[in-house]
Phi, psi and omega in degrees: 000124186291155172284074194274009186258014170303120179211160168310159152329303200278338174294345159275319219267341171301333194275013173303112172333170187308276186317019129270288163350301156294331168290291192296324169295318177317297197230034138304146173217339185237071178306301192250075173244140182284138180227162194257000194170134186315356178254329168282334095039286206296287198305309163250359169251350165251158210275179218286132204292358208284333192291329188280145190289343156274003147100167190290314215280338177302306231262329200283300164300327163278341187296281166333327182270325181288320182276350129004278183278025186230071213274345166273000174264314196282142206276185172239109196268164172265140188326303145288026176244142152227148166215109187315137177299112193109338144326081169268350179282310173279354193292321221245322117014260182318308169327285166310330172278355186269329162281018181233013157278000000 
């Protein structure tokens, strides 16, 4: 079964708002590797986020908000759960309860 949401890292990341966008074109390392969504795009197309002048947890947090909006991407949070950025304890949670679904 073919992949039609396949683009390059840069073909996603243009499709970013302004405010974004430039920061993220800015700090590509995998232009042209095919990815399936703006959020692996996010994820697997910039150089490590911790390296970048807008830090690891700006990138965490819009990375967390694209996947959201993906819905065949988006982990399943449990009702009673949130998780704050940078929060690995509930992140490792949130893991766990999607491997037992």
């Amino acid at each position: 079964m073919a992949n039609n949401n396949l683009k390059t890292v840069r073909g996603y990341l243009i499709e970013l708002p302004e405010e974004f966008r430039g920061k993220a074109l800015k700090n590509m390392i995998n232009p042209d590797l095919m990815v399936d969504s703006l959020s692996e795009a996010l994820g697997a197309g910039l150089k490590k986020w911790e390296t970048t002048p807008e830090g690891h947890d700006y990138w965490q947090v819009l990375f967390f908000n694209l996947r959201k909006a993906e819905p065949e991407k988006a982990l399943r949070i449990p009702e009673n759960q949130t998780i704050p950025p940078g929060d690995l304890i509930n992140m490792k949670k949130v893991l766990e309860f999607n491997s037992e679904i």
